[in-house]
Structure formats: structure tokens, C-alpha cells
Backbone as ProteinMPNN parsed JSONL, in Angstrom:
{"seq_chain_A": "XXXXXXXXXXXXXXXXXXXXXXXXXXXXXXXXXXXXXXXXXXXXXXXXXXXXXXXXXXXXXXXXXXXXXXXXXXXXXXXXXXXXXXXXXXXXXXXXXXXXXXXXXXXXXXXXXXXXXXXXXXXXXXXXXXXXXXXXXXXXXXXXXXXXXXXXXXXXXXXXXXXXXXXXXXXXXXXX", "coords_chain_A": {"N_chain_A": [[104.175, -88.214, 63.382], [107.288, -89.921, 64.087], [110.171, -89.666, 63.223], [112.635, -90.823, 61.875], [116.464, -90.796, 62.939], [116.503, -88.626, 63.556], [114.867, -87.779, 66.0], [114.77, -90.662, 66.787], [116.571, -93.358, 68.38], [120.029, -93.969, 67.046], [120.574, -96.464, 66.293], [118.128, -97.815, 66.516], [116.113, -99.948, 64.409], [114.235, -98.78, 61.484], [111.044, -97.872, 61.156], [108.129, -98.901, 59.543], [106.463, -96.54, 59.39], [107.714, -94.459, 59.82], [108.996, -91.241, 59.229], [112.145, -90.462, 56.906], [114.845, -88.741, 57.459], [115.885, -86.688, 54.983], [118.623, -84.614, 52.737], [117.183, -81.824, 51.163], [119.149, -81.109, 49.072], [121.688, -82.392, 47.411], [124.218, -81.289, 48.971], [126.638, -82.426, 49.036], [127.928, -83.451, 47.151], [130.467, -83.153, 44.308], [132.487, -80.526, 42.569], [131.848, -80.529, 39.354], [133.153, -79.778, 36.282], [132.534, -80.636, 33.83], [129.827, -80.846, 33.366], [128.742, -78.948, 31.984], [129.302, -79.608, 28.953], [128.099, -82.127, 28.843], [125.634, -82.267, 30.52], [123.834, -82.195, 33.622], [124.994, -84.652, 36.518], [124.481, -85.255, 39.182], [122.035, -84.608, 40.494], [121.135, -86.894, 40.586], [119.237, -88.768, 42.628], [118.596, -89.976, 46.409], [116.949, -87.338, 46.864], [114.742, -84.556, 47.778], [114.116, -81.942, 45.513], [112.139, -80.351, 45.1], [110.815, -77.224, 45.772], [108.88, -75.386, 46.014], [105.582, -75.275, 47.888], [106.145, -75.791, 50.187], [106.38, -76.223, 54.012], [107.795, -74.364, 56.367], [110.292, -74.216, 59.292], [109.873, -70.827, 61.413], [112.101, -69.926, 62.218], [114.394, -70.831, 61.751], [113.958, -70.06, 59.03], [113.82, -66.961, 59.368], [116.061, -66.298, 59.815], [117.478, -67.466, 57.616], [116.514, -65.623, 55.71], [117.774, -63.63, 55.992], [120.229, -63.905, 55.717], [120.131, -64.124, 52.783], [119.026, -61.545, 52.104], [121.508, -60.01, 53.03], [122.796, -60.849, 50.572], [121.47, -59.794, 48.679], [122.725, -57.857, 47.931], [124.625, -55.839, 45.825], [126.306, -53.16, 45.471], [126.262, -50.685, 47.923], [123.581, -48.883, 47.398], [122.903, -50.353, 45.617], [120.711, -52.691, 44.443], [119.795, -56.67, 43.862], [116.972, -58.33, 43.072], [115.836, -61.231, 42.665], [113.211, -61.861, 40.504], [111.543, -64.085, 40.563], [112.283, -67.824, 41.583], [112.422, -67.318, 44.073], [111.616, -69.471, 45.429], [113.182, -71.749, 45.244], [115.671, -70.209, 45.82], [115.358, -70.009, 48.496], [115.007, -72.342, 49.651], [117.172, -73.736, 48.961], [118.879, -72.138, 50.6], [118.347, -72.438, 53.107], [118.731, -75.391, 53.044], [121.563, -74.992, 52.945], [122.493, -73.4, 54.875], [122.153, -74.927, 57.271], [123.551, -77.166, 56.764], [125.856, -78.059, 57.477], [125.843, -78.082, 59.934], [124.448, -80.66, 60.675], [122.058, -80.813, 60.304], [119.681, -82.148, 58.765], [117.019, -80.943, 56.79], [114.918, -81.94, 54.874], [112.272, -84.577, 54.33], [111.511, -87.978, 53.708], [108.29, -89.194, 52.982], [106.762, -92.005, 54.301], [106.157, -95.275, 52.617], [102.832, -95.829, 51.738], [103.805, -93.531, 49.426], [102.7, -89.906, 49.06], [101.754, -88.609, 45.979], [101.963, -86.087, 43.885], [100.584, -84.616, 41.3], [100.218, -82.033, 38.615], [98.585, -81.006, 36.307], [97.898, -79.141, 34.135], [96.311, -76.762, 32.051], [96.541, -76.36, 28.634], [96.927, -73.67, 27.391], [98.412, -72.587, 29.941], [101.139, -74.077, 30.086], [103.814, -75.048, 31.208], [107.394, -73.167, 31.026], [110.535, -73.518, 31.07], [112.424, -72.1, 33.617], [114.498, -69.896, 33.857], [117.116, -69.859, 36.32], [119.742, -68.642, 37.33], [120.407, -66.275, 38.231], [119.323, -65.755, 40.312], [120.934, -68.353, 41.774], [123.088, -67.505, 41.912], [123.338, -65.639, 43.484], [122.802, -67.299, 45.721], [125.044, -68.571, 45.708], [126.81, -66.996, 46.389], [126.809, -66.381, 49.088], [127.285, -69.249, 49.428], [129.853, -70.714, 48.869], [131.204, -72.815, 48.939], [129.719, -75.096, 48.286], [129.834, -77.876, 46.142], [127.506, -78.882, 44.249], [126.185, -76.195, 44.086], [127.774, -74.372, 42.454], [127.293, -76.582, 40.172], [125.086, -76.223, 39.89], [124.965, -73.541, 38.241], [126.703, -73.64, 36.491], [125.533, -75.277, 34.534], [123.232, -73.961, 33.883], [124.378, -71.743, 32.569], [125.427, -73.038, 30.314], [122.628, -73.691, 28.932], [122.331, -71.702, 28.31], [123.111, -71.245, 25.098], [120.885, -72.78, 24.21], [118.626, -71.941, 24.713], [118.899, -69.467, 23.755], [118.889, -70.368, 20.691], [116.307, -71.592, 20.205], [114.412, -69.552, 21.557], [114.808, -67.726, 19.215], [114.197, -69.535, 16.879], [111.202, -70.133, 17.648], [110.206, -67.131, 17.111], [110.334, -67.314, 14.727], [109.05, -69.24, 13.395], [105.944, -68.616, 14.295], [105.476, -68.983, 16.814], [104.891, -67.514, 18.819], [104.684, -66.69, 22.517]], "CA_chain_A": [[104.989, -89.309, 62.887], [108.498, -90.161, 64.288], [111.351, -88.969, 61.852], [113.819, -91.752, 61.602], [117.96, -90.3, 62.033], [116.95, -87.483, 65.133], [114.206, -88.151, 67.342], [114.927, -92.297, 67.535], [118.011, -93.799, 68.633], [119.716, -94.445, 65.777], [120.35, -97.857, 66.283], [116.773, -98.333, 66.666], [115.498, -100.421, 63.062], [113.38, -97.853, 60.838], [109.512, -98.356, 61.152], [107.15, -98.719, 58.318], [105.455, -95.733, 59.184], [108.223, -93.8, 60.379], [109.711, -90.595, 57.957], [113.285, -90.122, 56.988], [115.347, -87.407, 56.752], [117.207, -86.807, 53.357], [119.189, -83.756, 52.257], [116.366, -81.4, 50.312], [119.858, -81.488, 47.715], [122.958, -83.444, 48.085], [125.473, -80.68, 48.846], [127.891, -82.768, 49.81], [128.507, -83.697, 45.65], [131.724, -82.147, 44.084], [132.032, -79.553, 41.447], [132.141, -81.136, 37.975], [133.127, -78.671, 35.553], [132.175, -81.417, 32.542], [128.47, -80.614, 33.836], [128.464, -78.022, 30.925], [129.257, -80.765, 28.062], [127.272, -83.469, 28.88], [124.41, -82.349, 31.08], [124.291, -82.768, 35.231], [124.26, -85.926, 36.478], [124.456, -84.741, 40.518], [121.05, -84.486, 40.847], [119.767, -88.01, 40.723], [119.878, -89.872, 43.912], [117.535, -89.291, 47.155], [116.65, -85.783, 47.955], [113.704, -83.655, 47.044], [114.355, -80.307, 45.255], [110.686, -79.231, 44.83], [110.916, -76.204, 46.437], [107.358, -74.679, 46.326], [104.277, -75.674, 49.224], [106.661, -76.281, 51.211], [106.124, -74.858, 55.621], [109.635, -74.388, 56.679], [110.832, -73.672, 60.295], [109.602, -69.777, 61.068], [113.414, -69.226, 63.095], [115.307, -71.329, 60.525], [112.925, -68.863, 57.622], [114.204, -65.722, 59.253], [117.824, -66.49, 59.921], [118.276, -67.722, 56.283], [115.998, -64.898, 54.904], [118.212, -62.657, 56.908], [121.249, -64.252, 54.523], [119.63, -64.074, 51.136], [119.047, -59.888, 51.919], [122.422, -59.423, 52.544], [123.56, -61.034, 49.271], [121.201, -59.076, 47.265], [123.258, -56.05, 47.695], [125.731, -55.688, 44.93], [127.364, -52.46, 46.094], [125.935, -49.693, 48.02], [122.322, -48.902, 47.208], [122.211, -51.292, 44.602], [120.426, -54.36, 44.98], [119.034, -57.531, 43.153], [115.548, -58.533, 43.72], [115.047, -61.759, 41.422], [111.739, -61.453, 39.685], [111.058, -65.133, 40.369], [113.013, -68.319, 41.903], [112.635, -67.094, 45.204], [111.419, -70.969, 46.49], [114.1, -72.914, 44.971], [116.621, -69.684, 46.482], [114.945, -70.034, 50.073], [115.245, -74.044, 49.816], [118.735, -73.997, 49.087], [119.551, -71.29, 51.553], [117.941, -72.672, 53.894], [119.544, -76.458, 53.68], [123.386, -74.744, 53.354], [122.684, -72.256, 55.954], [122.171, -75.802, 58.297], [123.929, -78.455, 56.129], [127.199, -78.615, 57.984], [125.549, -78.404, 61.748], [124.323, -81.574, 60.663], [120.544, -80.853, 60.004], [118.481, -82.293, 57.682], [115.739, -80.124, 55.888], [113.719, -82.468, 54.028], [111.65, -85.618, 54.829], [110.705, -88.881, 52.662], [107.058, -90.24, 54.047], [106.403, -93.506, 54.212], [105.451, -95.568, 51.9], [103.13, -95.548, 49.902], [103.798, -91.829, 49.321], [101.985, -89.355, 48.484], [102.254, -88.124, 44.699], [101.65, -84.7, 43.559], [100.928, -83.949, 39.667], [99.481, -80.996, 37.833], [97.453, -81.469, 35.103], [97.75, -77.508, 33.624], [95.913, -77.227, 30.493], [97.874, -76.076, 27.6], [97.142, -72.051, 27.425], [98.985, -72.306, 31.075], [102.0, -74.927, 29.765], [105.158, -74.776, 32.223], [107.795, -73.073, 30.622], [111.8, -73.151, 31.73], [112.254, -71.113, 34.343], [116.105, -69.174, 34.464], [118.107, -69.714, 37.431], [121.095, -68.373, 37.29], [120.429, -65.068, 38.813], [119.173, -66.401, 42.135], [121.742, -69.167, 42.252], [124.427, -66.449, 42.005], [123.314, -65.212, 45.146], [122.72, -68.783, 46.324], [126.414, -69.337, 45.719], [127.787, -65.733, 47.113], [126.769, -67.08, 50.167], [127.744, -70.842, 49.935], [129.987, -70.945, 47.136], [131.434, -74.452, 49.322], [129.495, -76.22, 47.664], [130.025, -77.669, 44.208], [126.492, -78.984, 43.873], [125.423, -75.04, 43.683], [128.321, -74.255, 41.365], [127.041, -77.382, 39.057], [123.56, -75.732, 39.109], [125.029, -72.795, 37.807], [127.338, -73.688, 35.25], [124.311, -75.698, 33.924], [122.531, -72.816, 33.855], [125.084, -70.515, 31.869], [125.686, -73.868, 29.11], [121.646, -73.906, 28.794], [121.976, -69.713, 27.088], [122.772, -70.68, 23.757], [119.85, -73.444, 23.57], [117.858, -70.73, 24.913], [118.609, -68.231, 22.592], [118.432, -70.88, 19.543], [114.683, -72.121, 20.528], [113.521, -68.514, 21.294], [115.057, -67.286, 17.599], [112.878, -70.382, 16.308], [109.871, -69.644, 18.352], [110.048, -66.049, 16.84], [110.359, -67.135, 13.252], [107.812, -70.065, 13.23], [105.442, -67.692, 14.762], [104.752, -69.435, 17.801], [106.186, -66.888, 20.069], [103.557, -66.732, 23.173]], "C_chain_A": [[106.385, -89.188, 63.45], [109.28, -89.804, 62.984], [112.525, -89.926, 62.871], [115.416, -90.907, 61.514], [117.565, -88.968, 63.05], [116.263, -87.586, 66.72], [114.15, -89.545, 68.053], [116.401, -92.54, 67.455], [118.717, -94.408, 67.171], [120.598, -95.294, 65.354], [119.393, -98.667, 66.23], [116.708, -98.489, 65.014], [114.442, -98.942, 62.589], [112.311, -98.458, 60.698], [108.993, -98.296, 60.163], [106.733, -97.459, 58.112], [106.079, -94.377, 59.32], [108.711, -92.334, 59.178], [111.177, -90.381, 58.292], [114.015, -88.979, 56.649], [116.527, -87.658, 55.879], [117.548, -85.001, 53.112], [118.104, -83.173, 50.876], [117.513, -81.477, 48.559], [120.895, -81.728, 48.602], [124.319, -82.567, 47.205], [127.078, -80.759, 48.788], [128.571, -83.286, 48.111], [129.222, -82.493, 45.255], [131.244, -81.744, 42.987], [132.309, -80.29, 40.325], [131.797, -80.214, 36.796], [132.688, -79.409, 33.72], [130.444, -81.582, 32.203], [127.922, -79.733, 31.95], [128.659, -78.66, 29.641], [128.278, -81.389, 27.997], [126.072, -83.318, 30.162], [124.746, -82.43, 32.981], [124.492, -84.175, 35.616], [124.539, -86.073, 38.408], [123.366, -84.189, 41.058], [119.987, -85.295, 41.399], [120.476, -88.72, 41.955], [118.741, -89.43, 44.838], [117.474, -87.928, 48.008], [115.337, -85.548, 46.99], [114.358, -82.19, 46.747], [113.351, -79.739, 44.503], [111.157, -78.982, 45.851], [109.798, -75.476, 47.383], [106.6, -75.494, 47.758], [105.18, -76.383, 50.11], [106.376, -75.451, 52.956], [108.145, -75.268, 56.056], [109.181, -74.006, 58.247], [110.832, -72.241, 60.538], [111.159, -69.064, 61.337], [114.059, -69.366, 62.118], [115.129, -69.886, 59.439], [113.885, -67.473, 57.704], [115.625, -65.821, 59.422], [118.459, -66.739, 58.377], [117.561, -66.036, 55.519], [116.931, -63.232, 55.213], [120.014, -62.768, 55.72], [121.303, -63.666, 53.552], [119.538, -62.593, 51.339], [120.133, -59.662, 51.839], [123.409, -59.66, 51.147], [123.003, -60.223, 48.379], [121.596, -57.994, 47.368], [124.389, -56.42, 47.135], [126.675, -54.991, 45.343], [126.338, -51.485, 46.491], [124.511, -49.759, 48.023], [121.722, -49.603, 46.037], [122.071, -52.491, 44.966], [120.001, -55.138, 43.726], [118.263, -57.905, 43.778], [115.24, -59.359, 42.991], [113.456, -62.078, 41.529], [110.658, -63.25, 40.281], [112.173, -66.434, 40.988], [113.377, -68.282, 43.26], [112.25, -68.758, 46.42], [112.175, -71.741, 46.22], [115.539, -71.795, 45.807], [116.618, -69.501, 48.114], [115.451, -71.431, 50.445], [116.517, -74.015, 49.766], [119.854, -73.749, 49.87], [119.287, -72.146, 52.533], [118.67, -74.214, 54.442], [121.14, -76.106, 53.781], [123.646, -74.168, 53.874], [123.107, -73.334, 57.037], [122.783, -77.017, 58.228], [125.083, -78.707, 57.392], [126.855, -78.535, 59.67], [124.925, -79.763, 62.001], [122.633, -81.898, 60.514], [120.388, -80.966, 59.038], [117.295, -81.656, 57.758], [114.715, -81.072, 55.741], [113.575, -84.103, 54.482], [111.541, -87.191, 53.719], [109.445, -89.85, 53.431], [107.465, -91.871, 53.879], [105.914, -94.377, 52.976], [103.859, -95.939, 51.889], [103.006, -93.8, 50.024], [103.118, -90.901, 48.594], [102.362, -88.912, 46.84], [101.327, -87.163, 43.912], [101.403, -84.559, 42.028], [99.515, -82.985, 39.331], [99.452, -81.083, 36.782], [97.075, -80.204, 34.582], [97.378, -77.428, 32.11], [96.743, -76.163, 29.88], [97.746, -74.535, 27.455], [98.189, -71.902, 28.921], [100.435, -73.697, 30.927], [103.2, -73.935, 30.652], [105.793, -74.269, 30.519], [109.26, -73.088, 31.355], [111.854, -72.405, 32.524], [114.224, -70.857, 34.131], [116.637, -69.025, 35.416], [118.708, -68.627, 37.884], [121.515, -67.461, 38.29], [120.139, -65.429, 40.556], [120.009, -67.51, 42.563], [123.223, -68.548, 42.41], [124.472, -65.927, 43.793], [123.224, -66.11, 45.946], [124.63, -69.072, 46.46], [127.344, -67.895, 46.199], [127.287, -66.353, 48.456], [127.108, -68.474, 50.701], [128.65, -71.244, 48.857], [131.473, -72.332, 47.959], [131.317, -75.559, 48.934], [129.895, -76.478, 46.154], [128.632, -78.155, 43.65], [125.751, -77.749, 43.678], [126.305, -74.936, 42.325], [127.809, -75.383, 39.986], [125.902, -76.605, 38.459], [123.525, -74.56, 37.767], [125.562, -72.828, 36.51], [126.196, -75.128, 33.698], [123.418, -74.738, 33.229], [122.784, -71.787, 32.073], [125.309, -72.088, 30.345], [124.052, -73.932, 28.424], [121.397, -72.311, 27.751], [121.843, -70.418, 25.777], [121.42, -71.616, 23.197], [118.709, -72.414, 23.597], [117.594, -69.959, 23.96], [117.973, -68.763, 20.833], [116.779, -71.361, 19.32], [113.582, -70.629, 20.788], [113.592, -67.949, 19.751], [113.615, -68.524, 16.425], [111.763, -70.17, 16.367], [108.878, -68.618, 17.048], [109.202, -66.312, 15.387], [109.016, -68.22, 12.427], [105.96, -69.321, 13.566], [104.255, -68.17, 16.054], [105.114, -68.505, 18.974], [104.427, -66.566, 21.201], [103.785, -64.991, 23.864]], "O_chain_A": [[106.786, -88.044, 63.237], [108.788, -89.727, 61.859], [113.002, -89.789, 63.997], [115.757, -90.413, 60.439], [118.535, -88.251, 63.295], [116.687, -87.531, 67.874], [113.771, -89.791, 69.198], [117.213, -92.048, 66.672], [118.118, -95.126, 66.37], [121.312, -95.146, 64.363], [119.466, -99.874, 66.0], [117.083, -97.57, 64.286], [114.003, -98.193, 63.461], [112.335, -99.567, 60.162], [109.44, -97.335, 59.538], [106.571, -97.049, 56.963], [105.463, -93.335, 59.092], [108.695, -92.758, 58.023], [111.585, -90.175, 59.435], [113.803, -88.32, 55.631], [117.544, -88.35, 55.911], [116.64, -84.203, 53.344], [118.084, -83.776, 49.802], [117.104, -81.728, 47.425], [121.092, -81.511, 49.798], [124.951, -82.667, 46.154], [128.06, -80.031, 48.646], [129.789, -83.453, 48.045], [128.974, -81.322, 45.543], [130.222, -82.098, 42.399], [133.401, -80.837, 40.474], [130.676, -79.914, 36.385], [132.595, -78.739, 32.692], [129.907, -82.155, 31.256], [127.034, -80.001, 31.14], [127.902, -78.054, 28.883], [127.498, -81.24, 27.057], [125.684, -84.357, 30.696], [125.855, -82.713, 33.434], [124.02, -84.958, 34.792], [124.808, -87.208, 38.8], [123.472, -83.376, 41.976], [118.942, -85.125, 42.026], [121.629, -89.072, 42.2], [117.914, -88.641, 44.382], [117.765, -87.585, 49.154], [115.008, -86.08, 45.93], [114.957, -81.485, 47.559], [113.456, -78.933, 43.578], [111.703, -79.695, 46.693], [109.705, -75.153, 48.567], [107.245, -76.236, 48.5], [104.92, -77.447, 50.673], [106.199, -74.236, 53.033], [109.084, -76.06, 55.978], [108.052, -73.595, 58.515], [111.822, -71.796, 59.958], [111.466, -67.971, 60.861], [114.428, -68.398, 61.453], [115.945, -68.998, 59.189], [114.494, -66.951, 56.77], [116.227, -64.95, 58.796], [119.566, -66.358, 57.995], [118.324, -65.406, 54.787], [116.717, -62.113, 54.747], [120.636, -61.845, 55.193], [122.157, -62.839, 53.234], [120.215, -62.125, 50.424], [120.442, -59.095, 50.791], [124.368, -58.991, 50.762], [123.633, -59.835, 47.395], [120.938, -57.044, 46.946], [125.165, -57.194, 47.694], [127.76, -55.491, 45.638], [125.465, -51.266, 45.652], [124.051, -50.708, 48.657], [120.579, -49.551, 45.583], [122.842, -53.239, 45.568], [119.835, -54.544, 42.661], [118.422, -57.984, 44.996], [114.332, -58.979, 42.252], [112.774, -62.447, 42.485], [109.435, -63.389, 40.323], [113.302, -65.959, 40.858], [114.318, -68.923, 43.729], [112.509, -68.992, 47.6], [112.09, -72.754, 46.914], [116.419, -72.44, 46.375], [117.513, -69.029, 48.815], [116.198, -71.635, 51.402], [117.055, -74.367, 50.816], [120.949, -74.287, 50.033], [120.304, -72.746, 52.881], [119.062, -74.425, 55.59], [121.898, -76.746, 54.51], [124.842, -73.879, 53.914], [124.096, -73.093, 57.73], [122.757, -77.858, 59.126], [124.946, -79.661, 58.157], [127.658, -78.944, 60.508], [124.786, -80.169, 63.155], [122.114, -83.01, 60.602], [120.775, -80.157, 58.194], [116.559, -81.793, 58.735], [113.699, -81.027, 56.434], [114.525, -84.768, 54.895], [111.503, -86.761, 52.566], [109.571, -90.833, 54.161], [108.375, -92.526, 53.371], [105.043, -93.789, 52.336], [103.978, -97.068, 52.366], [102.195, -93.116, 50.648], [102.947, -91.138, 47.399], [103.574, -88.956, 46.628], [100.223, -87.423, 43.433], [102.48, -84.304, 41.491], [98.329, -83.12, 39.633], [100.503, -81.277, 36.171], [95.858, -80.032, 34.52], [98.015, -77.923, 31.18], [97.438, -75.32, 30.445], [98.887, -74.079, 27.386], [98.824, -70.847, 28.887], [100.593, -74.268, 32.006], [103.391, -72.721, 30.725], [105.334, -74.549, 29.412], [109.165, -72.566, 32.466], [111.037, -71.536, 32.217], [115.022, -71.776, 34.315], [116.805, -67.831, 35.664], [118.268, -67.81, 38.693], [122.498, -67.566, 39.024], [120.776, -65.288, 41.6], [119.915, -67.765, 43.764], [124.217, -69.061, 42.925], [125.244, -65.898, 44.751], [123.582, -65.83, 47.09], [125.198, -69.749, 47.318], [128.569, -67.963, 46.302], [128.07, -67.296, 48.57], [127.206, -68.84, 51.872], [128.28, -72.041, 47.994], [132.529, -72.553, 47.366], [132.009, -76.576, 48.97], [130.174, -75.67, 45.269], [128.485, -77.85, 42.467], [124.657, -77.901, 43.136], [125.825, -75.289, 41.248], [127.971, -74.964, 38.84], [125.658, -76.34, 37.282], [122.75, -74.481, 36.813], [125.081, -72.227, 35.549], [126.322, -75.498, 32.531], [122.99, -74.866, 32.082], [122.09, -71.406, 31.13], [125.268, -71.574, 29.227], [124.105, -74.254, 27.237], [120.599, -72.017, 26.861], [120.754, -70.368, 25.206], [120.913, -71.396, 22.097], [118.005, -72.13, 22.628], [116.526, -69.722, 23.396], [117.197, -68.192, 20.066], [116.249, -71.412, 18.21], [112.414, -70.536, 20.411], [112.551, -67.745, 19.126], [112.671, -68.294, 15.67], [111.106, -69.987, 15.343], [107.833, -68.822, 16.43], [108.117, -65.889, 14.986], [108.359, -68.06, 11.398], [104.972, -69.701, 12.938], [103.058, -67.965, 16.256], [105.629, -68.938, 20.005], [103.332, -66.304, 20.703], [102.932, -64.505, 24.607]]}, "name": "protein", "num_of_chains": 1, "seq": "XXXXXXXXXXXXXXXXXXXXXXXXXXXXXXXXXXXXXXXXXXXXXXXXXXXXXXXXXXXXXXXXXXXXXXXXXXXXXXXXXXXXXXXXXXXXXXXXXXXXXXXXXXXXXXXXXXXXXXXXXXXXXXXXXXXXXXXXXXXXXXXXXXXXXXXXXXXXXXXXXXXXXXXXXXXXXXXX"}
């Protein structure tokens, strides 16, 4: 398929069939420290930030993956290794390692587009997943952006619901 915005002139009209490239997240949004009040709202617009089944670029892969190691060293022989979050901390690296050379990451097909849903029966129910820790290191390396900083301070305003919904959990005696 042609990709609309590198390989056609881009004066040339956009084809039906053609895909476009969009910013996997839209780094280029400022920091809004009111994020932690009232929720994000620097998320909605066109990008994708599923992370997962994604094939990346193997050069791009190792050049960013080559990043993300040296952030997980704290000091010395201590490192961080998060447990989990490693496809939303590859995706992110990966578009602000190339954002400002002017590459776009991520695609939008054509219409009609494909559409993905999982149907996980309820012993296997999604649960929140915790950031924070991998966007720390996401943002020791790009801390330019304010769309990482939003993620984060999202993140850190999301503890005390956290803590109030697990205390519930506990006491109702739904705790899994």
C-alpha cells in the first residue's frame, strides 16, 4: 500500500486506498499541569497508542532499545527493570527517539478499517495497569515533551483512587 505524507508527492490528493501517517501520540501537546484535577484531555485526537502486536523497524528497535537500557540505570549497578509496560515504553521511545527528524511511526489504513476487540471472559478481566515507573524512564530520556509529563502526572493523581478501590476490594472481600 502507498503511505500518504512520504512515499507520494505531497501535493499529490490522498487515495482511497492509500495509508496515512499519524503520530503513534501527539508529542507535540503542551504540559498541562491541571491534568491532575480534572483528568487528561491530550489524548483524544488522531494517533494510535495501542502499543502491543505491533512489528516495528528492527534498526529503529535497536537504536531506541539501546536508549531505554541506558535509562534503566539509576546509579552504578543499580538498575530498573519494569515488571510490565515494556510495549507502551518501546512505543513511546521509539516515536520521541524519531519525532523531531520528522518521522512518523504509526499508520491509519484505509477505510473501512480494521477493528480489533477482545472478548476475555471474566476470570481473565483487564485490570489497570501502573505506568508511572516506565514513563519515568520514558521521560528521563525525553522529558521535552509535555504529552509524557501529562501521562505521568496522571499517573501519580490516579494513587489515591488506587489505594481507595484496593482498601474496598479488601474489605468487601472481592480481592482477586
Amino acid at each position: 500500500m502507498e503511505i500518504f505524507g512520504s512515499t507520494r508527492d505531497k501535493n499529490l490528493q490522498r487515495q482511497p486506498n492509500d495509508m496515512q501517517e499519524i503520530p503513534i501520540a501527539p508529542l507535540h501537546n503542551k504540559f498541562d499541569p491541571l491534568c491532575m484535577l480534572r483528568g487528561r484531555k491530550d489524548h483524544h485526537g488522531r494517533h494510535t497508542e495501542n502499543f502491543d502486536k505491533k512489528v516495528w523497524k528492527n534498526e529503529i528497535v535497536q537504536a531506541t532499545l539501546a536508549d531505554i537500557r541506558d535509562a534503566m540505570i539509576l546509579s552504578g549497578p543499580f538498575k530498573y527493570f519494569p515488571f510490565w509496560c515494556l510495549d507502551r515504553l518501546l512505543g513511546l521511545s521509539v516515536q520521541a527517539k524519531y519525532y523531531e527528524q520528522g518521522k512518523i511511526i504509526g499508520h491509519i489504513l484505509p477505510q473501512p478499517e480494521q477493528i480489533r476487540i477482545e472478548d476475555n471472559p471474566p476470570e481473565y478481566r483487564r485490570t489497570k495497569r501502573f505506568y508511572v515507573f516506565a514513563e519515568l524512564l520514558l521521560l528521563k530520556n525525553n522529558p521535552q515533551y509535555g504529552y509524557l509529563w501529562n501521562l505521568i502526572l496522571a499517573q501519580f493523581a490516579d494513587i489515591p483512587v488506587r489505594i481507595i478501590s484496593s482498601i474496598n476490594r479488601r474489605l468487601s472481600g472481592n480481592e482477586r
